[in-house]
C-alpha positions in Angstrom: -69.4 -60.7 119.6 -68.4 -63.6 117.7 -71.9 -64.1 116.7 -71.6 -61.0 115.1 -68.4 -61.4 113.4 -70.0 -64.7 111.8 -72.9 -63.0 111.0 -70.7 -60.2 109.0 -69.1 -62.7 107.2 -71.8 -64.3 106.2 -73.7 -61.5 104.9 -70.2 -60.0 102.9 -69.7 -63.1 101.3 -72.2 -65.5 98.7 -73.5 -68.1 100.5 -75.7 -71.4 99.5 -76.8 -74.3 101.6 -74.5 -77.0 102.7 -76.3 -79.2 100.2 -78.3 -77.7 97.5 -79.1 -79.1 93.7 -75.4 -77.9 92.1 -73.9 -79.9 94.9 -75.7 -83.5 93.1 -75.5 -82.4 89.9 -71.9 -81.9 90.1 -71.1 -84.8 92.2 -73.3 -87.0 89.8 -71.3 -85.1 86.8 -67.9 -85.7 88.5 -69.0 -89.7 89.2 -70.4 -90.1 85.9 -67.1 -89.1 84.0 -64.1 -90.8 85.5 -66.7 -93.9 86.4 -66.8 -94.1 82.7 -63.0 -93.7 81.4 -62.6 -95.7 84.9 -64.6 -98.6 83.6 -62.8 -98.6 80.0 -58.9 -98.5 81.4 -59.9 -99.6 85.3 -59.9 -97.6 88.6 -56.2 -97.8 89.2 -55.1 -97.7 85.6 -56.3 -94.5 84.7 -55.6 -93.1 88.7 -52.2 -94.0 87.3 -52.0 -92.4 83.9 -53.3 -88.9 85.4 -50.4 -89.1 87.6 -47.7 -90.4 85.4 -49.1 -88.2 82.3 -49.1 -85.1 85.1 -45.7 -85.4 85.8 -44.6 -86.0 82.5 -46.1 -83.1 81.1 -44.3 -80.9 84.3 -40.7 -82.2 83.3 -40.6 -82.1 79.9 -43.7 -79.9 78.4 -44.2 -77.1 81.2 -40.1 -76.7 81.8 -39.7 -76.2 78.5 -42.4 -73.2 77.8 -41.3 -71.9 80.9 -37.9 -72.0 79.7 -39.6 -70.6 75.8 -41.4 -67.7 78.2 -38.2 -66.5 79.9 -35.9 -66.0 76.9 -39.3 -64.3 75.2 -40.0 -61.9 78.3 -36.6 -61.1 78.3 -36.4 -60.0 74.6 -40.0 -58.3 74.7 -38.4 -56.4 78.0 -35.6 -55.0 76.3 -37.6 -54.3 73.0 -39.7 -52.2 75.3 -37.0 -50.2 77.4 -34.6 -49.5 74.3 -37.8 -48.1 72.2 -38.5 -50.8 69.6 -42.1 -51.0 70.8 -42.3 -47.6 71.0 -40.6 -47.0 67.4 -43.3 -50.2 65.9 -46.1 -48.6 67.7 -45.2 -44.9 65.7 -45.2 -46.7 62.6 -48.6 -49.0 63.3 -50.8 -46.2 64.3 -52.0 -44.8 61.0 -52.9 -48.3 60.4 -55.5 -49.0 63.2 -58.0 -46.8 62.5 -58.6 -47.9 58.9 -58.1 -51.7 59.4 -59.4 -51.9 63.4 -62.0 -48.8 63.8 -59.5 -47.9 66.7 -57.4 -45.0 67.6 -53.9 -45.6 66.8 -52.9 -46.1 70.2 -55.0 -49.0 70.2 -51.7 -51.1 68.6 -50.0 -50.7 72.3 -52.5 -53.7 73.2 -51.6 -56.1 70.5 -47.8 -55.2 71.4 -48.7 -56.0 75.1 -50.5 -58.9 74.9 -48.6 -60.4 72.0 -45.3 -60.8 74.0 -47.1 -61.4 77.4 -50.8 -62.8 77.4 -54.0 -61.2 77.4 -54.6 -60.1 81.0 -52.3 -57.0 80.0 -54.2 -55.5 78.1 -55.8 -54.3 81.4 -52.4 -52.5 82.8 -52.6 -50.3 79.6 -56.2 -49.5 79.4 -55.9 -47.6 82.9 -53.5 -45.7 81.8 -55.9 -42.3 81.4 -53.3 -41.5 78.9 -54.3 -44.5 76.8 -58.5 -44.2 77.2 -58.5 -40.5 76.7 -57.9 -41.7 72.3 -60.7 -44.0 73.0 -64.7 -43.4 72.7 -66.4 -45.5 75.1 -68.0 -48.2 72.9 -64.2 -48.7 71.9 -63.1 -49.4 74.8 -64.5 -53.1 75.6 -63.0 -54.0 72.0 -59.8 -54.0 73.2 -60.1 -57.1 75.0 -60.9 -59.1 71.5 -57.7 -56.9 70.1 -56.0 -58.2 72.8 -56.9 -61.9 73.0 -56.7 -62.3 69.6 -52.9 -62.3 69.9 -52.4 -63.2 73.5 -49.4 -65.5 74.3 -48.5 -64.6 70.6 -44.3 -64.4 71.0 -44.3 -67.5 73.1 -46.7 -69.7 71.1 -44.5 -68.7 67.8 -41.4 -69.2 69.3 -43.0 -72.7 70.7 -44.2 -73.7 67.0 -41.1 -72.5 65.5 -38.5 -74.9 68.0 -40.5 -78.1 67.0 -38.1 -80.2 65.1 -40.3 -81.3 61.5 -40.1 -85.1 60.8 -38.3 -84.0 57.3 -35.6 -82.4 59.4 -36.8 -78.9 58.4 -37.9 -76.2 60.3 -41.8 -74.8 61.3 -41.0 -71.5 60.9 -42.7 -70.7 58.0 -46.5 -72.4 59.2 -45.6 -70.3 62.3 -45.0 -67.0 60.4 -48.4 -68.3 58.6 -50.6 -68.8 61.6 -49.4 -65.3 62.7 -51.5 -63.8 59.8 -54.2 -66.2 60.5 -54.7 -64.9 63.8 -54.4 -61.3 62.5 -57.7 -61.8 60.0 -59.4 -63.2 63.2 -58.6 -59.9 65.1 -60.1 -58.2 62.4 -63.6 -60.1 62.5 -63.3 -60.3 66.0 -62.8 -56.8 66.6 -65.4 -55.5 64.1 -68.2 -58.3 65.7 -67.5 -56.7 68.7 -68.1 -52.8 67.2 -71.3 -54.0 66.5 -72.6 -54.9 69.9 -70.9 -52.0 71.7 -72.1 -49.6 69.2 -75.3 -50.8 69.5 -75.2 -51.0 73.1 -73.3 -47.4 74.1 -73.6 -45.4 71.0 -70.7 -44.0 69.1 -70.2 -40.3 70.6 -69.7 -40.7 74.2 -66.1 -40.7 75.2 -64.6 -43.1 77.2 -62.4 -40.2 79.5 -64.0 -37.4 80.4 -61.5 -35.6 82.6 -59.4 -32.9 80.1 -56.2 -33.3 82.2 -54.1 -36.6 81.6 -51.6 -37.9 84.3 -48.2 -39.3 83.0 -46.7 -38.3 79.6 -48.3 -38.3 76.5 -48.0 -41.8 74.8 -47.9 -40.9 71.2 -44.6 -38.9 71.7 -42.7 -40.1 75.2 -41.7 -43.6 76.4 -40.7 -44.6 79.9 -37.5 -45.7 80.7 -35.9 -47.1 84.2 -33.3 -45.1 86.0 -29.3 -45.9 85.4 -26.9 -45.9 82.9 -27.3 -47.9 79.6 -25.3 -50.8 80.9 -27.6 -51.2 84.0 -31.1 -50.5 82.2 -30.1 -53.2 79.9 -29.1 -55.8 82.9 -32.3 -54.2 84.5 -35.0 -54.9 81.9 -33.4 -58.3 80.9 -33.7 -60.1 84.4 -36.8 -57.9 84.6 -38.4 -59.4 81.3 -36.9 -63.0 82.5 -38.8 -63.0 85.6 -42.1 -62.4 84.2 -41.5 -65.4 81.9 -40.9 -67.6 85.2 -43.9 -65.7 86.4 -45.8 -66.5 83.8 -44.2 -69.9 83.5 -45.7 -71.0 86.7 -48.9 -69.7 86.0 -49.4 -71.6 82.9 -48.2 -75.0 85.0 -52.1 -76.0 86.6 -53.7 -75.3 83.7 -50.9 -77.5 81.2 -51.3 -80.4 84.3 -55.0 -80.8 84.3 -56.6 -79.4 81.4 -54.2 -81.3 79.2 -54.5 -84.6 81.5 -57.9 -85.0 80.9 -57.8 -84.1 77.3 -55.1 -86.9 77.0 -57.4 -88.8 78.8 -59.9 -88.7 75.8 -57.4 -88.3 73.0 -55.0 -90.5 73.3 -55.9 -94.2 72.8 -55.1 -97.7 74.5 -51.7 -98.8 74.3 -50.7 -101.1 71.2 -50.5 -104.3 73.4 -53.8 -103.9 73.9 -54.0 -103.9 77.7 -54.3 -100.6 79.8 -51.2 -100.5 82.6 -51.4 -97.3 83.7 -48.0 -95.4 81.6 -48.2 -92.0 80.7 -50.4 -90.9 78.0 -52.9 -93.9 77.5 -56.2 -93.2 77.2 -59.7 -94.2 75.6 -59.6 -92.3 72.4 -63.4 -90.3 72.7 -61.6 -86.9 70.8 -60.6 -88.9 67.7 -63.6 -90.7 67.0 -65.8 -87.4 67.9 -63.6 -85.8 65.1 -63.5 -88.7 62.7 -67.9 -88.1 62.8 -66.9 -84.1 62.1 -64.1 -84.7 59.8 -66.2 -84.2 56.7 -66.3 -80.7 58.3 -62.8 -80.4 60.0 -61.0 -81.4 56.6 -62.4 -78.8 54.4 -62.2 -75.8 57.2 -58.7 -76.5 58.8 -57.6 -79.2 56.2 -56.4 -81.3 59.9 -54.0 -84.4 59.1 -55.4 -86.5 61.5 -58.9 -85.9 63.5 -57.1 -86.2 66.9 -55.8 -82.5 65.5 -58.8 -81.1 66.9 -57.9 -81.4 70.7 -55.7 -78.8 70.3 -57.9 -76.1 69.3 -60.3 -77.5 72.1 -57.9 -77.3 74.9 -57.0 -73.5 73.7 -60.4 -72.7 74.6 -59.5 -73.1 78.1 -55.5 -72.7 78.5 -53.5 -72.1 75.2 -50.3 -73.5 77.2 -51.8 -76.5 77.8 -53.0 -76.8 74.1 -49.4 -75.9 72.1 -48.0 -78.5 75.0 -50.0 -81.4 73.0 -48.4 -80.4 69.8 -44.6 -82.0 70.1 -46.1 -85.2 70.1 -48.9 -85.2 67.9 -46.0 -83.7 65.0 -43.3 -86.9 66.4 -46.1 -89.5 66.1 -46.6 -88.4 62.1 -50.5 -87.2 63.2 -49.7 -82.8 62.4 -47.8 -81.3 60.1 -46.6 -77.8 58.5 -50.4 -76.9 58.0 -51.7 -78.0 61.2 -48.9 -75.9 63.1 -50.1 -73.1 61.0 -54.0 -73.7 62.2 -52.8 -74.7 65.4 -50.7 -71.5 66.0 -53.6 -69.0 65.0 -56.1 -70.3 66.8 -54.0 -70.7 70.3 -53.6 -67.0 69.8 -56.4 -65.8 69.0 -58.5 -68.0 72.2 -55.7 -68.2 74.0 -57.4 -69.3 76.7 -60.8 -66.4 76.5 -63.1 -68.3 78.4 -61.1 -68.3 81.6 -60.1 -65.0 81.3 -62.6 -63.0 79.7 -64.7 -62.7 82.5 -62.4 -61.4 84.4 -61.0 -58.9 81.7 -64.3 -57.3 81.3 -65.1 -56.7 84.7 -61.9 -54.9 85.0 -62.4 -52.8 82.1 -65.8 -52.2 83.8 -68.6 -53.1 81.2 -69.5 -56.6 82.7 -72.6 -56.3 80.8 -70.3 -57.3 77.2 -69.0 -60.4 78.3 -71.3 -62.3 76.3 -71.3 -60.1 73.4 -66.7 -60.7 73.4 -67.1 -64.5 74.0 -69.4 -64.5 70.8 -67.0 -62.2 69.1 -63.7 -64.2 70.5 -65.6 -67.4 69.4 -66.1 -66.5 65.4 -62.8 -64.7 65.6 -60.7 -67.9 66.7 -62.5 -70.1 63.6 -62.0 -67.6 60.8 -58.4 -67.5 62.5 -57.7 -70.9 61.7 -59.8 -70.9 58.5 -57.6 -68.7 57.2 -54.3 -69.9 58.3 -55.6 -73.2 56.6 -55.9 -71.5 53.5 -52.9 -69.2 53.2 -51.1 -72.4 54.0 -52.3 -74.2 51.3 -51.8 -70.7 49.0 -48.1 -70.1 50.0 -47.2 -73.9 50.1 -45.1 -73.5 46.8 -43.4 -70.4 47.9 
């Protein structure tokens, strides 16, 4: 019987061999990589800076967007509950189909995603409501509309509380870097037409079922039970506790994706000797970037080629990325146009290629996920192309 119960598991689950050739490329990878920062800053050195740089970045970096994520959920929460989506959404929907090649309804996505991240795009797109505007070569776009401005409220808010070294404000490179990562929607989004089109065709629907569960979207809005009093205590704590939600989520992703990255960015300490503090490192990113700044200046106009880690680490966690931002602006190395690039590209890759995966299989066209990494890809660098630009355009304004 147990036999059998093995046997089950076995053949429900993926299996390999104990050892098999990704098991000694990947310990070979793994050796290879910290055996060579090891042998620049030493064993114990750089066991030490992972730590102390981990920790640091807990206390005083992933806290603090926690902290950004609650007051943001809890605005977004009451936005949504007292009809100021709803009321934005009205007014955006004429606009879609023009500028997007979406139906109107499409704009509840950007809402979404722009004050949460971009898994929720998925929580609207099965409402059969929502699909029944869509045709089915639409439908995969959604996740590029919806990347392209995941994280969106927090990363502004982030960008905007970083004190300038002139005693301003970034406000206005925030606002900036919004628009940026609104043209890289647009390219995105219209990339991603093309291979769906091309793929499903452009009459079959994405719903075919004539009745619709739940209200109509385009002329009702949900709202909790109570009086206005309690609705409004309601949707605040409720909104609040997705930001901690969403806080701790962000937390592994801050810890070791911007570890290592500091690992490569930053560089030796100025005495000159490696003793394990927070934030030393071997300085690989920079000199990569000095080789491409020929390249980097002219596209993103970067301050300082150590700029370009945080574009890099969006690719994989936009948290962790806008968490290497504070001190790249206090050490003199970004300014007002960097937090403009760096603002529209964390929103529009926010993190795709760990989620986009994921998204796709849930919106059930597996088959697009290369096609929306391509898309997501182009749409993140004409995102920061053009916040580069306006920046430099609306400088004297």
């Amino acid at each position: 019987m147990e036999k059998e119960k093995r046997e089950a598991v076995i053949c429900s689950s993926q299996v390999k061999k104990v050892f098999s050739m990704e098991t000694a490329v990947f310990i070979t990878l793994f050796l290879s990589f910290f055996g060579w920062i090891g042998s620049r800053m030493g064993i114990i050195n750089m066991l030490n800076t992972m730590m102390n740089t981990a920790f640091d970045l807990l206390i005083n970096t992933c806290f603090y967007i926690m902290a950004v994520a609650v007051l943001a959920g809890a605005v977004a929460s009451l936005f949504t509950e007292f009809g100021v989506v709803a009321v934005i959404n009205k007014i955006m929907s004429p606009l879609m189909k023009p500028i997007y090649g979406l139906p109107g309804a499409s704009v509840l996505g950007i809402l979404a995603t722009y004050m949460s991240d971009n898994p929720a795009i998925l929580t609207i797109a099965e409402n059969k409501g929502f699909k029944r505007y869509f045709k089915k070569y639409q439908l995969p776009a959604l996740c590029s509309l919806g990347t392209s401005f995941g994280m969106g409220l927090i990363i502004t808010t982030f960008m905007m509380g970083i004190p300038s070294s002139d005693s301003g404000s970034y406000v206005k490179a925030a606002l900036i870097g919004n628009l940026g990562a609104a043209v890289g929607s647009f390219i995105s989004v219209h990339i991603m037409l093309i291979f769906t089109s091309g793929y499903y065709g452009t009459k079959e629907p994405c719903e075919t079922e004539t009745t619709v569960s739940g209200p109509d979207l385009d002329l009702y809005r949900v709202i909790r039970p109570g009086s206005i009093p309690i609705r409004f205590i309601d949707a605040m704590l409720e909104g609040a506790r997705s930001g901690v939600r969403m806080g701790m989520t962000i937390i592994p992703g801050v810890l070791i994706i911007c570890t290592v990255v500091m690992l490569l960015n930053n560089g030796m300490p100025s005495g000159g000797i490696y003793t394990g503090s927070a934030y030393e490192g071997i300085g690989f990113i920079p000199m990569v970037g000095e080789k491409l700044k020929f390249i980097l200046q002219r596209l993103f106009g970067f301050t300082s080629t150590e700029c370009i880690a945080v574009p890099m680490t969006a690719l994989g966690a936009a948290g962790a990325a806008i968490g290497l931002v504070p001190g790249m602006v206090s050490e003199g190395l970004a300014g007002g146009n960097d937090i403009a690039v760096f603002t529209a590209m964390c929103m529009c890759w926010s993190g795709y290629l760990s989620t986009h995966a994921a998204m796709m299989d849930a919106l059930k066209c597996p088959e697009m996920t290369e096609k929306v990494i391509i898309s997501q890809t182009i749409g993140g660098l004409t995102a920061g192309i053009a916040a580069h630009w306006l920046y430099v355009l609306l400088a004297a304004f």
